[in-house]
N, C-alpha and C positions, 0 to 999 in steps of 0.2 A: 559413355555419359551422354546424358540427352542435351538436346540446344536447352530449356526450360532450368534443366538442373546446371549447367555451366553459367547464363545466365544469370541464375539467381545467387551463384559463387560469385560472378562478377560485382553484383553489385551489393550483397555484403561484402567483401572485400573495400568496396568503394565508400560503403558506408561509414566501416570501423576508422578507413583513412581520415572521411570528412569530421565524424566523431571526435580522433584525435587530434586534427588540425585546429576544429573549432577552442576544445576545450585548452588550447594551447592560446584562447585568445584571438585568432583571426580571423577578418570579415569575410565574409561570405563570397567577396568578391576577390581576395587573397587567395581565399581557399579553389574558388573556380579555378586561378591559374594554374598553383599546385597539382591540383586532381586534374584537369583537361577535360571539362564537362561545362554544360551552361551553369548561369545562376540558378535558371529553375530550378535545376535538377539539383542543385545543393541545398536549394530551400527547401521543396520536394525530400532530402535525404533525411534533414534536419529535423526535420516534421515527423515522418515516420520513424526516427530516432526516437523523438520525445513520445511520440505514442507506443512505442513500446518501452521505454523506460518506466514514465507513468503507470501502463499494465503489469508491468512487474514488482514495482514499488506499492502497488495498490495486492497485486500476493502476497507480497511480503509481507504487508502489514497485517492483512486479513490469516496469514499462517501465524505471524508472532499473535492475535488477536485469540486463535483457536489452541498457541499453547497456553495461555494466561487464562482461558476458560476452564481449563481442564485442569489446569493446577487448584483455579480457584472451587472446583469441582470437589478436588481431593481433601482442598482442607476443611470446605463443609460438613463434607461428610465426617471425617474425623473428631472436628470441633463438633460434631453433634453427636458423635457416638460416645466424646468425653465428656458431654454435658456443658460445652465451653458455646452457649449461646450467644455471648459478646465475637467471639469471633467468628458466627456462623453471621449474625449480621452484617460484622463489617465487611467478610466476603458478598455477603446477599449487596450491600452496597457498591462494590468494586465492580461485582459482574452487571449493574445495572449500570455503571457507568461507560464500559466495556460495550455493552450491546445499545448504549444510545433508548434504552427504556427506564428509564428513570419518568414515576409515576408523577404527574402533574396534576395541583390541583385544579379548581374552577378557574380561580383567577391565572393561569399560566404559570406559575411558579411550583419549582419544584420541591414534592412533598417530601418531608424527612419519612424516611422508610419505616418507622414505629408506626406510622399513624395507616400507612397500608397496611401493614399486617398485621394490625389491628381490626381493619375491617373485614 
């Protein structure tokens, strides 16, 4: 095993402790003594903790975001091959809500979707 790859064990390993100490509630500087590291490096731990939480939490969403598209995919398309146009809008509405395009008009206020696709 290389120094680089035992290293980077080490301080995950250090991480998941500081992780579990924190979220048991204790400061930063409790946690120092436990682990046998600076404060830096526990704040420093902490930090790159939340940024990859964050990053994963921010996949997750954007995965649960990509199956709710595709669901709402499937029932357009159905609702429009049964002629069920009230519900091919309300999906048209969901996935506009979904993707943050929800059409606006002049004045900043968002359009009921009849009057888009109407035009």
């Amino acid at each position: 095993m290389s120094l680089n790859t035992s290293k980077s064990i080490a301080i995950a390993a250090r991480r998941r402790e500081v992780a579990r100490l924190r979220l048991q509630g204790l400061t930063l500087r409790e946690i120092q003594a436990k682990v046998g590291c600076s404060l830096g490096t526990v704040h420093a731990d902490l930090e790159a903790l939340e940024t990859d939480w964050r990053a994963q939490a921010e996949a997750d969403i954007l995965d649960w975001k990509a199956l709710q598209l595709a669901e709402l995919r499937e029932v357009k398309r159905v609702a429009w091959e049964n002629g069920r146009l009230a519900i091919v809008l309300q999906a048209l509405k969901l996935e506009a809500e979904l993707t943050g395009t929800k059409a606006k008009a002049e004045d900043g206020e968002p359009m009921p979707i009849q009057i888009v696709l109407d035009r």
